[in-house]
C-alpha positions as CSV (number, residue, x, y, z in Angstrom):
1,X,-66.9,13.9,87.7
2,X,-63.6,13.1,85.9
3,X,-60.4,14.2,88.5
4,X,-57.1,14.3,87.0
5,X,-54.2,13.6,89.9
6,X,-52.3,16.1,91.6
7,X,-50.1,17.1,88.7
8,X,-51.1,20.7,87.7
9,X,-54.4,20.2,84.9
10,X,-55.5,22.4,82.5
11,X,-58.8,22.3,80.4
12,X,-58.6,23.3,76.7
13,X,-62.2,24.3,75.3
14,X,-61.3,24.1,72.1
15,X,-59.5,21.6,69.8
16,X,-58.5,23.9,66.3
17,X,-55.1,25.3,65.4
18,X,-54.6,27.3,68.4
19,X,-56.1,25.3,71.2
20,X,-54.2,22.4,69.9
21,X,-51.0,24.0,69.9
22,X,-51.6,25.8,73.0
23,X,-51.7,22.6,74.2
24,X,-48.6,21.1,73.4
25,X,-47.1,24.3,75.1
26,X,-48.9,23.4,77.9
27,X,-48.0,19.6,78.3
28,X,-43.9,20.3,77.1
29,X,-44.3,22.0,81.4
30,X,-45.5,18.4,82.5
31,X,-49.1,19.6,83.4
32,X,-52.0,16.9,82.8
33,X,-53.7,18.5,79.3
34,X,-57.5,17.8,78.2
35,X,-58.9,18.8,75.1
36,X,-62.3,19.5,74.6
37,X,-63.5,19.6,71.5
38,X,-67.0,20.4,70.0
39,X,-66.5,18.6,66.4
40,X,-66.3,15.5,65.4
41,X,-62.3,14.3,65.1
42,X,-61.4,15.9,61.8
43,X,-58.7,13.3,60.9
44,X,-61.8,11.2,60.2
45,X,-63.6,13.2,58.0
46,X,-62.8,14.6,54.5
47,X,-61.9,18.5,53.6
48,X,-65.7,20.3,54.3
49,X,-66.4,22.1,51.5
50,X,-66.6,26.1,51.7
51,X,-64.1,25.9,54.3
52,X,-61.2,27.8,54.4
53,X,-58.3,24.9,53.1
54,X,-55.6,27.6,52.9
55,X,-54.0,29.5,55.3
56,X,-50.9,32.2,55.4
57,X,-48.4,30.9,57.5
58,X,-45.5,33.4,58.1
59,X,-42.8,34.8,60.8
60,X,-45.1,34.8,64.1
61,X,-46.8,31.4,63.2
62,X,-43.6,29.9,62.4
63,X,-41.7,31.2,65.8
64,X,-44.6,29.8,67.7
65,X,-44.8,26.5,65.8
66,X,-40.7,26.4,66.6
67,X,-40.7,27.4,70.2
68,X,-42.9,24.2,70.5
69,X,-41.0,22.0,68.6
70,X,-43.7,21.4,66.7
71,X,-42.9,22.3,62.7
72,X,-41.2,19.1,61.5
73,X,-43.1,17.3,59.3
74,X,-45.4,20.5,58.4
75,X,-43.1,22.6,57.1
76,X,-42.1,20.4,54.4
77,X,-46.0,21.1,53.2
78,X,-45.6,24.9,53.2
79,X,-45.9,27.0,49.5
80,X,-43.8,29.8,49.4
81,X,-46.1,33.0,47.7
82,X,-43.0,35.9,47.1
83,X,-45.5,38.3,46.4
84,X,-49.1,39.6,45.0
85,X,-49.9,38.7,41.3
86,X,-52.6,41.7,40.7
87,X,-54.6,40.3,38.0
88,X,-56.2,44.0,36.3
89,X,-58.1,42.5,32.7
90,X,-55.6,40.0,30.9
91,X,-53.0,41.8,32.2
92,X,-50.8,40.4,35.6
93,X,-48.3,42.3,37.4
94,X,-46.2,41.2,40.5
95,X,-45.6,43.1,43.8
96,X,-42.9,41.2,46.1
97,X,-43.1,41.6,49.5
98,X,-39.4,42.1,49.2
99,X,-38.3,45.4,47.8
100,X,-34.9,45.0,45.7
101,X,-34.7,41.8,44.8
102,X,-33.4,38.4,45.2
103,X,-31.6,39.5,48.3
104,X,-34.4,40.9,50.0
105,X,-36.8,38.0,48.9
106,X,-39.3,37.6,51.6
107,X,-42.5,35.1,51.5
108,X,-45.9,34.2,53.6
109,X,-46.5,30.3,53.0
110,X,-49.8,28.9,52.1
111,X,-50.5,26.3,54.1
112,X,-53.8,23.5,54.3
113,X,-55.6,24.5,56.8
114,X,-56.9,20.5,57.8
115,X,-53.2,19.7,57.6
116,X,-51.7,22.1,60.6
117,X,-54.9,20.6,62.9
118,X,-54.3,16.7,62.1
119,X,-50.5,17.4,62.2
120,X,-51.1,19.5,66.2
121,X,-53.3,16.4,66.9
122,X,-51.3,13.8,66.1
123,X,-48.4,15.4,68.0
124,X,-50.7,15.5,70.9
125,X,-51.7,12.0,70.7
126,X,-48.1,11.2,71.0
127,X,-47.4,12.9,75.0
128,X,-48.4,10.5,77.6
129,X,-50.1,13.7,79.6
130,X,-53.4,14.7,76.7
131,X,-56.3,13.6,76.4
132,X,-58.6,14.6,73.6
133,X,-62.5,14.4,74.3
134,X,-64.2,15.0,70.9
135,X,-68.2,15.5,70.7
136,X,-67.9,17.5,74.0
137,X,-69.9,20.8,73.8
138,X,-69.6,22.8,77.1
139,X,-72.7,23.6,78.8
140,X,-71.4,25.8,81.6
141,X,-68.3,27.2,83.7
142,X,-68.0,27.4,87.7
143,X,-65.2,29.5,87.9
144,X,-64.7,30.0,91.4
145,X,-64.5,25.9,91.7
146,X,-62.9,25.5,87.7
147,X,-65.7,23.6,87.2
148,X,-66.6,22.5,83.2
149,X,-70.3,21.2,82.3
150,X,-70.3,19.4,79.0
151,X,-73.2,17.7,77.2
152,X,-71.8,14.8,75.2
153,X,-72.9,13.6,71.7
154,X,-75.5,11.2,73.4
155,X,-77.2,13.7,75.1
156,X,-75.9,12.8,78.7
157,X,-73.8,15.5,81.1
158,X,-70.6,15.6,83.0
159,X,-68.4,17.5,84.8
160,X,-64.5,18.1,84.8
161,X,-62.3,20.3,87.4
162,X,-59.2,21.7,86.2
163,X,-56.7,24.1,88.0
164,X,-57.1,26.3,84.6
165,X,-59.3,26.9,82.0
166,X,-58.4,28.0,78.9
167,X,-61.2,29.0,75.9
168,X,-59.7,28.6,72.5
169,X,-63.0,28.3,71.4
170,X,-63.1,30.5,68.3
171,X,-65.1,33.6,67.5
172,X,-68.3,32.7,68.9
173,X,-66.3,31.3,71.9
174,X,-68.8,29.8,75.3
175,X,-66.0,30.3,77.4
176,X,-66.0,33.9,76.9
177,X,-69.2,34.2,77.1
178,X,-69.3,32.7,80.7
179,X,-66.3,34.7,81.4
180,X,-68.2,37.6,81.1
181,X,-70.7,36.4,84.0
182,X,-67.9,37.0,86.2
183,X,-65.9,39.6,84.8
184,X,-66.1,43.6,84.0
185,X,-65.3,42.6,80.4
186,X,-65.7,45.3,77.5
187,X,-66.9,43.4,74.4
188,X,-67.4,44.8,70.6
189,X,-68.2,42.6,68.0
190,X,-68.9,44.6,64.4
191,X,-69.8,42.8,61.3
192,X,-68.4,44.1,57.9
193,X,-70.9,44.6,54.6
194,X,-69.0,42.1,53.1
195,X,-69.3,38.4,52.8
196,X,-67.6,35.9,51.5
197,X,-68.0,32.6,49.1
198,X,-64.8,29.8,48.9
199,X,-64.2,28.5,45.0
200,X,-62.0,26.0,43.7
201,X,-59.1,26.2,40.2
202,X,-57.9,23.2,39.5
203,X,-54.9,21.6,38.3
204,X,-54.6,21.7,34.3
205,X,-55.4,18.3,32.5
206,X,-51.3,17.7,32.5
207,X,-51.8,17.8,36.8
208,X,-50.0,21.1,36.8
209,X,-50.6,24.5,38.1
210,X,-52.9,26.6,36.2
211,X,-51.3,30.4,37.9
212,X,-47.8,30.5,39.6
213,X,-47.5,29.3,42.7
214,X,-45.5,31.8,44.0
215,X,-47.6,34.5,44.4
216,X,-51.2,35.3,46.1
217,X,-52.9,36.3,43.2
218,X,-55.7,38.9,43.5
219,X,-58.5,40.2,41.2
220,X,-58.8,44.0,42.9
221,X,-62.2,45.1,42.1
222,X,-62.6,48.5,44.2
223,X,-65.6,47.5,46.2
224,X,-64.9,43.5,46.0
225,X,-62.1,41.5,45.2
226,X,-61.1,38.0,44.7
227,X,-58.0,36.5,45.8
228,X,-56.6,32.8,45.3
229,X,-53.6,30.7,47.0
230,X,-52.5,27.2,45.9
231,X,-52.6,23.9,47.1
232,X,-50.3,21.3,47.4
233,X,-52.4,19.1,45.0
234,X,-51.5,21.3,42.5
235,X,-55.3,23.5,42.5
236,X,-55.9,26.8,44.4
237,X,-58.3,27.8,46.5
238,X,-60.0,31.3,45.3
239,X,-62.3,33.4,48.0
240,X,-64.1,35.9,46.5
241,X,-65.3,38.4,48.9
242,X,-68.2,41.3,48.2
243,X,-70.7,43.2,49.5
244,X,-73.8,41.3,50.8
245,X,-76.4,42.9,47.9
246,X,-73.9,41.4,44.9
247,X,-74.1,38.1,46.5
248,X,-78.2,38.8,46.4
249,X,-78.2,40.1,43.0
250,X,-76.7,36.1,42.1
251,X,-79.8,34.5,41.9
252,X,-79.2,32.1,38.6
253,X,-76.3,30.3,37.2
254,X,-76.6,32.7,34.3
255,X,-76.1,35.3,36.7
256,X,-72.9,33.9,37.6
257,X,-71.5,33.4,34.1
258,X,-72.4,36.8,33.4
259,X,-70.6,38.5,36.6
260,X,-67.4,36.7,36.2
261,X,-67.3,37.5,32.3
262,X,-67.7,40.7,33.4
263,X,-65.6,41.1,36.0
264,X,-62.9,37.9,36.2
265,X,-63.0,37.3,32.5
266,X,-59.3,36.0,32.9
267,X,-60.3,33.2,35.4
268,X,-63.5,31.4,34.1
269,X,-61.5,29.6,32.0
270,X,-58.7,28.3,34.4
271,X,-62.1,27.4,36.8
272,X,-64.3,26.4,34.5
273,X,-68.1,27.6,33.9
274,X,-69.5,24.2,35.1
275,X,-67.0,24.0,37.9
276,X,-67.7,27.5,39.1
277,X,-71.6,27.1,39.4
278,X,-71.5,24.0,40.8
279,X,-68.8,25.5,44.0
280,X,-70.5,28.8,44.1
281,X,-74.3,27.6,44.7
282,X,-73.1,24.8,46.9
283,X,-70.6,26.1,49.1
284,X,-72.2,28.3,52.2
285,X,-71.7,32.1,51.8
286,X,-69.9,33.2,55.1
287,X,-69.9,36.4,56.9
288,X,-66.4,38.2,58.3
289,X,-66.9,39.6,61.9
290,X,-64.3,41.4,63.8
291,X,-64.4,41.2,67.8
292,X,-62.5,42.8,70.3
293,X,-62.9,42.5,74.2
294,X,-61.2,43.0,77.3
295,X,-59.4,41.3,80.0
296,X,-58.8,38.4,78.7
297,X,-58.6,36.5,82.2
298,X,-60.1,35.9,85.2
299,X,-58.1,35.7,88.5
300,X,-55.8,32.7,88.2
301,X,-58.1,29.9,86.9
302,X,-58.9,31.2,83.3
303,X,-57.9,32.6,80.0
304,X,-59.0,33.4,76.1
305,X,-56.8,32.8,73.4
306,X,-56.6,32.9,69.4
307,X,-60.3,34.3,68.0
308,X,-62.3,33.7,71.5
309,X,-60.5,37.0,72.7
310,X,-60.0,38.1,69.2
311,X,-61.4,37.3,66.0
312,X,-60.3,39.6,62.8
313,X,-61.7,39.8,59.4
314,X,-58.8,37.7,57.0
315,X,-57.5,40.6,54.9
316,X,-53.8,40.6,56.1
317,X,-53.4,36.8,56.7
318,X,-52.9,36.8,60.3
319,X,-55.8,35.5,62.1
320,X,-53.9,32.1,62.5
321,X,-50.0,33.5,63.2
322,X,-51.4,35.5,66.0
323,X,-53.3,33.1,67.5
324,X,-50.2,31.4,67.3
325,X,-48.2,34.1,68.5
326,X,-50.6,33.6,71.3
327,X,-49.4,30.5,72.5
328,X,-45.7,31.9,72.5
329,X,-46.1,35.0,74.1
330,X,-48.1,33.4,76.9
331,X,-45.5,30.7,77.1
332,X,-42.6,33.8,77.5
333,X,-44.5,35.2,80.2
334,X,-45.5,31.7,81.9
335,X,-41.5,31.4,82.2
336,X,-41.2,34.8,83.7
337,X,-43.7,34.1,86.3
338,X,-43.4,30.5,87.4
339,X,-40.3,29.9,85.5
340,X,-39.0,27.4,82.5
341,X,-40.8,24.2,81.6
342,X,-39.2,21.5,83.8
343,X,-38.6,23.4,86.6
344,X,-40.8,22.6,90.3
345,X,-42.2,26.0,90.2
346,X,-43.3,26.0,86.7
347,X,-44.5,22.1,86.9
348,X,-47.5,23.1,89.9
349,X,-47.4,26.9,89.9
350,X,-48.6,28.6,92.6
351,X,-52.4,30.5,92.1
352,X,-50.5,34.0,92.7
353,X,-48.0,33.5,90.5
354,X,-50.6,32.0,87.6
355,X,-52.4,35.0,88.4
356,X,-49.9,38.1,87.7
357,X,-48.7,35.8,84.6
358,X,-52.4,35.9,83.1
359,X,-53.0,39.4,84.2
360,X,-49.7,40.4,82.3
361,X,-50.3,38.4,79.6
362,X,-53.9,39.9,79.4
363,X,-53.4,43.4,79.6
364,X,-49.9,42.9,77.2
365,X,-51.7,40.7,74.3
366,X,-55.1,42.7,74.2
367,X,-53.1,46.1,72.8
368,X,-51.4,44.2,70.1
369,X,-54.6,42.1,69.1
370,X,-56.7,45.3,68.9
371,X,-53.5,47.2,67.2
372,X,-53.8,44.1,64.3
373,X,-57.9,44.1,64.3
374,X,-57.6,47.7,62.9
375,X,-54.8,46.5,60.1
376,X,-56.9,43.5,58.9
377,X,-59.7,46.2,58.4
378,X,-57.3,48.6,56.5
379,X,-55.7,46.2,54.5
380,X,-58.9,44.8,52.7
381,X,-59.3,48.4,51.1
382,X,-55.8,48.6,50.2
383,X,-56.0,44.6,48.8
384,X,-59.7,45.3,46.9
385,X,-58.5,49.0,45.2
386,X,-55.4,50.5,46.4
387,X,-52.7,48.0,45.0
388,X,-54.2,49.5,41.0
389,X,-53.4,53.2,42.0
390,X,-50.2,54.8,41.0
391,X,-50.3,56.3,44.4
392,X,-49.4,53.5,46.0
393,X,-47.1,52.3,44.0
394,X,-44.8,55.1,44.1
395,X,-45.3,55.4,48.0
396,X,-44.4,51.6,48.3
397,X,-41.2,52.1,45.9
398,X,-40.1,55.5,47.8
399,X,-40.5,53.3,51.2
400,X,-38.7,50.3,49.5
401,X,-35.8,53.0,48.7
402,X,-35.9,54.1,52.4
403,X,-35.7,50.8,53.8
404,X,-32.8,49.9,52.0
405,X,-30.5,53.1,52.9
406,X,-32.0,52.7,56.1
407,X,-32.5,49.0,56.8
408,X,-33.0,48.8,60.1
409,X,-34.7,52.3,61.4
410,X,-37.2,52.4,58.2
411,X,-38.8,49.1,57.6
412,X,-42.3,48.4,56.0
413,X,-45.6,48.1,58.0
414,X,-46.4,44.9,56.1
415,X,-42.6,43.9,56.8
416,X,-43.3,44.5,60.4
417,X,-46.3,42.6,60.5
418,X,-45.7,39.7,58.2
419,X,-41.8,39.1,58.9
420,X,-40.8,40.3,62.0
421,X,-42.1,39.9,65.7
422,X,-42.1,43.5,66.6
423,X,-45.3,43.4,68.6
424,X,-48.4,44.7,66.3
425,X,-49.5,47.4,68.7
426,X,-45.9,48.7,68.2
427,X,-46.1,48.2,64.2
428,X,-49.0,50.3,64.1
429,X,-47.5,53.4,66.0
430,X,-44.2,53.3,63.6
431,X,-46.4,53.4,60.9
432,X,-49.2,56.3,61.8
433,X,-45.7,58.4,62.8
434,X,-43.9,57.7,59.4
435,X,-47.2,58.4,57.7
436,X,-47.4,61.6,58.8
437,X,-43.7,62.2,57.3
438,X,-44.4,60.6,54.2
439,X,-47.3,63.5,53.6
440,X,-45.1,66.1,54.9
441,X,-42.4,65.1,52.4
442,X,-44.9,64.3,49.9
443,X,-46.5,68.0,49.8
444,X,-42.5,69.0,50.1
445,X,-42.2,67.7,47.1
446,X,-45.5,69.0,45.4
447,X,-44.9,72.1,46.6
448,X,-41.3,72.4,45.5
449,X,-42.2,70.5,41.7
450,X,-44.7,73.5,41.6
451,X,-42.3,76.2,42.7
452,X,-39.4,74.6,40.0
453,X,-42.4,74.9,37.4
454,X,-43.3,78.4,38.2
455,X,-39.5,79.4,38.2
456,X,-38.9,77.9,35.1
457,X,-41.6,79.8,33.9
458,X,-40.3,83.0,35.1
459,X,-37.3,82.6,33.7
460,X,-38.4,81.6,30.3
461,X,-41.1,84.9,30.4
462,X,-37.9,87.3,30.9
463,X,-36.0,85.9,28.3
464,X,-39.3,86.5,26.2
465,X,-39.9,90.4,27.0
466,X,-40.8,89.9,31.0
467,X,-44.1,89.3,33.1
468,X,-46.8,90.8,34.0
469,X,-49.7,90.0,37.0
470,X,-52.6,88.9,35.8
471,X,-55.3,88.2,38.4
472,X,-52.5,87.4,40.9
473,X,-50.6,85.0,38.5
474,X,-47.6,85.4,36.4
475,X,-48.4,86.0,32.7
476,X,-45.7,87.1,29.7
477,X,-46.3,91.0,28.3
C-alpha cells in the first residue's frame, strides 16, 4: 500500500476539469495531492470524436480559474460569443446577452474542452506535491480507514490511504456510489427524451469562419434544436439535440439529407452533405441525464464535487463553471474553517474542523446545484421554441428597460447566472418573485389596453347618437 508522509493527503478520484482544478486548490494549502484517473492521459491522445470540444466558459468558471491562479495561458484561447444568432429559415437575428448596447456588452466564452484539461494538468505536473496515476479505476472505498482499492490497467490491485477523499468522478461517479454504503444519501437521477449527436462546420476553403464567431448560433426547432459554437481552428462545433424517436426515424444517409433540407436548409451547405453523413453516422448518439443527491459528504474524510454530486443536462452552459465554482466555494469555506492556505491550521487540519467545513459546504452547495438543475431543464425549452415568440421578446426588452433604470435591484435571470456570482439557489428565488410581477403588470396592462379600447369606443358611440346594451356589451343605437 502506497503511504504518503505526514503532510496532510488527499485522494482525487477523478482527473477531468474539475478534479484537476480542485486539485491545484488543494496542493496551493501544501497538502500531498494524488490524482486518480480512470482514462488514459489525454495529452497523448487526439480530440475523440462525438465528444463535446466546446465548452461555455463565463463569470463563475473564470473566478474559480482566478482564485487558483490558474487562467494564464488559457485565457488567451477563449472566444468571446456576445449573444444568440437565432437562425429561423434564411433569415438570422441576434439576441445579446447585454441589453443596450456596447456599454452593457456582456459575453460567455467558448472554450476547447481538451485544452482547459491539458492546460489543469500540466499546471499540476508543475507542483512538487501531485502525483497523477492514470489507468487507475477504483474498485472500492473503506471509509472509516480512507482506504482506496484500484485495479490498474494490467489487471493487478492496490491500495492507497489518504486523510480525504474527494470523488470528482463525473455523473456516473464510484465514489458516490460507495458513499451511499455509508450514508443516508437521497439520490434522483432522471433521464430527459432527448438525445444528442456532436457535428462538425468547417472553416471555408479561404481558412476562415463560415458564421460569426461572436455569437452561439441556434437553429430553434420547438421540439429540437441545434446549436453550434466555434473553434479556435477556425470550424464550429454543432450539437443537435432531439427526441430519441427522430434519431430512430434516421436510418439512411438519405434520411439525413432529407431532414436537414427540411429542417436546417441554411446549414447543409456551410457543413457539407458528405461531411454531415459521414459525422452523424459515426459519432455516438449520447443521452442527457440530470442527477441530484444529498449530502454530499461523509464525516470528515470524504466529499463529491462537479457532476458526481451533480450532473445537469447542458442547456444553460454551466455544467463546467459550477463545477468550477465548486472548487471555489469549497476553497472559501476551507479558509473559514481551518483557515488561509499557508497557515499551520490549514496545512494539517484537524478531523473536526475538516468536518464542519464539509458539512457546510455540503448542505450550502447542494441548494444552489439543485436551484441550477431546474434552470438547465427550463432553459432547453426556452433555447428549442421560446427565443421565436414575440412573447418573449417583448418580456426580455421590458426587463432590459428595467434593468437599466434599475441596474442594480432588477437584473436578468440569465445575467444572474451567467455574469455574476449571486449564488444559483438565490437567482432562482429573484426570478419566480419578479415573475409573478411581470404577470401582474402584464394583465395590468391587458386589462387597462382593453379598458382604453372600450372607452374609446364609448366615446366615439356618443358622439354617433349613444349606446345601447346588447347582450351585456356596448353597441351604438
Amino acid at each position: 500500500m502506497s503511504v504518503p508522509n505526514k503532510e496532510f493527503s488527499v485522494a482525487i478520484v477523478g482527473g477531468g476539469l474539475v478534479g484537476a482544478l480542485n486539485a491545484v486548490y488543494f496542493a496551493a494549502r501544501g497538502w500531498n495531492v494524488t490524482v486518480f484517473e480512470l482514462r488514459e492521459d489525454i495529452r497523448t491522445l487526439k480530440q475523440a470524436g462525438g465528444r463535446s470540444i466546446n465548452l461555455a466558459l463565463s463569470k463563475r468558471g473564470i473566478s474559480a480559474l482566478e482564485g487558483a491562479d490558474a487562467g494564464a495561458g488559457l485565457f488567451e484561447t477563449l472566444i468571446p460569443m456576445t449573444g444568440r444568432m437565432i437562425h429561423i429559415g434564411e433569415k438570422q437575428s441576434s439576441q445579446n446577452y447585454g441589453y443596450f448596447g456596447e456599454h452593457d456588452l456582456k459575453a460567455i466564452n467558448s472554450v476547447d474542452r481538451k485544452l482547459v484539461n491539458e492546460h489543469l494538468l500540466n499546471k499540476l505536473q508543475k507542483m512538487p506535491n501531485v502525483t497523477i496515476k492514470f489507468l487507475h479505476e477504483l474498485v472500492s472505498i473503506d471509509y472509516e480507514k480512507t482506504v482506496l482499492n484500484f485495479k490498474m490497467s494490467d489487471g493487478t490491485e492496490c491500495k492507497f490511504q489518504a486523510d480525504l477523499i474527494i470523488g470528482a468522478d463525473g455523473s456516473y461517479s464510484r465514489v458516490r456510489r460507495e458513499l451511499m454504503r455509508v450514508t443516508r444519501m437521497n439520490f434522483s437521477q432522471e433521464y430527459i427524451e432527448h438525445g444528442y449527436v456532436e457535428l462538425n462546420m468547417p472553416p471555408n476553403e479561404k481558412g476562415e469562419y463560415q458564421m460569426d464567431p461572436g455569437h452561439l448560433h441556434i437553429w430553434p426547432r420547438q421540439t429540437f434544436m441545434m446549436i453550434g459554437l466555434p473553434n479556435t481552428d477556425k470550424s464550429f462545433t454543432m450539437t443537435l439535440f432531439m427526441p430519441w424517436k427522430n434519431f430512430e426515424a434516421i436510418k439512411t444517409p438519405q434520411d439525413l439529407l432529407a431532414f436537414f433540407e427540411d429542417q436546417f436548409a441554411d446549414s447543409l451547405p456551410l457543413i457539407g452533405r458528405e461531411l454531415l453523413v459521414k459525422d452523424y453516422f459515426k459519432n455516438p448518439k449520447g443521452s442527457l441525464v440530470s442527477i441530484k443527491c444529498k449530502p454530499y459528504h461523509y464525516k470528515s474524510s470524504c466529499l463529491i464535487i462537479g457532476d458526481a454530486a451533480h450532473a445537469m443536462v447542458p442547456f444553460y452552459g454551466q455544467g463546467m463553471n459550477c463545477g468550477f465554482e465548486d472548487c471555489l466555494v469549497l476553497d472559501e469555506i476551507l479558509t473559514k474553517h481551518i483557515g488561509k492556505p499557508g497557515t499551520a491550521s490549514s496545512t494539517k487540519p484537524s478531523a473536526e474542523a475538516m468536518g464542519k467545513a464539509l458539512e457546510e459546504y455540503s448542505a450550502t452547495r447542494n441548494a444552489d446545484a439543485e436551484a441550477m438543475s431546474d434552470l438547465a431543464m427550463y432553459n432547453y425549452v426556452e433555447m428549442r421554441s421560446s427565443v421565436t415568440k414575440l412573447s418573449y421578446k417583448l418580456k426580455k426588452s421590458f426587463e432590459g428597460l428595467l434593468h437599466r433604470v434599475f441596474p442594480k435591484s432588477v437584473i436578468p435571470l440569465y445575467t444572474m447566472v451567467s455574469f455574476s456570482r449571486i449564488p444559483y439557489s438565490k437567482a432562482l428565488s429573484i426570478s419566480k418573485k419578479r415573475g409573478l410581477w411581470y404577470d401582474f403588470f402584464g394583465r395590468v396592462a391587458m386589462y387597462g389596453t382593453v379598458a382604453t379600447a372600450l372607452g374609446v369606443g364609448a366615446v366615439i358611440g356618443l358622439r354617433n347618437g349613444g349606446l345601447k346594451y346588447v347582450h351585456g356589451f356596448m353597441c351604438r343605437k
